[in-house]
C-alpha positions as CSV (number, residue, x, y, z in Angstrom):
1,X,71.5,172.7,73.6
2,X,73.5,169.3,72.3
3,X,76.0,168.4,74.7
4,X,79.3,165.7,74.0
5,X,77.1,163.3,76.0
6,X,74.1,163.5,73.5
7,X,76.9,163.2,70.2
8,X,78.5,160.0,72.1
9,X,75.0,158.7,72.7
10,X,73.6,158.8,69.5
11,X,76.9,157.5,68.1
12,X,76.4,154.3,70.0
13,X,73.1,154.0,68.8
14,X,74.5,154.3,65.4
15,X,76.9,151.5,65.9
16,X,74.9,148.8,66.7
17,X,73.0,148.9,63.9
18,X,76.1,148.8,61.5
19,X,75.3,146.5,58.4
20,X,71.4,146.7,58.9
21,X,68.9,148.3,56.6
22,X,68.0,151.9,56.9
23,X,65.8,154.7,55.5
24,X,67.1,158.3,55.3
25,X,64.5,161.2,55.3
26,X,66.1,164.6,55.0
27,X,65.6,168.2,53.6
28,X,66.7,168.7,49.9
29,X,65.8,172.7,50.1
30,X,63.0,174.4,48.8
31,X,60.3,171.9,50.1
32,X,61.6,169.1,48.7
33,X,62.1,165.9,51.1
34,X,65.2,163.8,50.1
35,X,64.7,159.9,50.7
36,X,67.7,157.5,50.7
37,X,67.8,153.4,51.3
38,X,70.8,151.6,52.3
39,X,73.0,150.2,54.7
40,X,74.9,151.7,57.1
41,X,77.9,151.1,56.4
42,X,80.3,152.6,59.3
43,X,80.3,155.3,61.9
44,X,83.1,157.8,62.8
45,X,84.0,159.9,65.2
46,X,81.7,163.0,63.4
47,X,79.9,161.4,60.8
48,X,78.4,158.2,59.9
49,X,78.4,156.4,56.0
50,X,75.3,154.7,54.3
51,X,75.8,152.7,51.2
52,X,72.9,153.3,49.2
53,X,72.3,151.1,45.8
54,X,70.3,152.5,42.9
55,X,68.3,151.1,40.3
56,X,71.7,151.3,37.7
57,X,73.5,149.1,40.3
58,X,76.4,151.2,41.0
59,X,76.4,152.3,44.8
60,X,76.6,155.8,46.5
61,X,78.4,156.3,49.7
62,X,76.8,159.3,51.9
63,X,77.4,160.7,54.7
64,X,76.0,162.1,57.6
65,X,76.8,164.0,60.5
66,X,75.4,163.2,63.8
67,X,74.2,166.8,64.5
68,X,71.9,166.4,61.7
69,X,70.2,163.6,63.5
70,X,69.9,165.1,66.9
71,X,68.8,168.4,64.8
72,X,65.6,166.4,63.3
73,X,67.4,167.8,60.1
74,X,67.8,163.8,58.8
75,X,65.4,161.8,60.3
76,X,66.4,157.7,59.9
77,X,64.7,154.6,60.5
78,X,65.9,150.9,61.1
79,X,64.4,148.5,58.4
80,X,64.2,145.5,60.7
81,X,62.3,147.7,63.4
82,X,59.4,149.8,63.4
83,X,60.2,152.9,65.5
84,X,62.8,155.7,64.7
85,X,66.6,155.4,65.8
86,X,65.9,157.5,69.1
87,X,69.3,159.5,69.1
């Protein structure tokens, strides 16, 4: 069970690494795995925002809850480090 602790925990987490790197992994339905690239961009009280660039050079703005990390449902990873955001 996901307590207010564990949601103010990982938020935290998320905040320091505002402006850094970051890979998204998450589910995109019917065994598909959806990867995104960006930089996190800023972290509210529910969600969190990732800037993600493509390859046309406009930019994307996603977001993602923090249920969805402690969940395993998006799984992300810090660019500049080598192990998983442990939320």
């Amino acid at each position: 069970m996901i307590v207010k602790s564990d949601l103010e925990t990982c938020r935290k987490d998320m905040q320091t690494n505002i402006g850094k790197r970051i890979r998204l992994r998450s589910n995109g339905g019917r065994k598909r795995t959806i990867v995104q690239e960006g930089i996190l961009d800023s972290c509210y009280p529910n969600v969190f925002t990732v800037r993600c660039t493509k390859m046309n050079k406009y930019s994307e703005l996603v977001s993602f809850s923090y249920i969805d990390v402690l969940t395993r449902v998006v799984e992300i990873a810090v660019e500049a480090e080598v192990e998983a955001c442990k939320c």
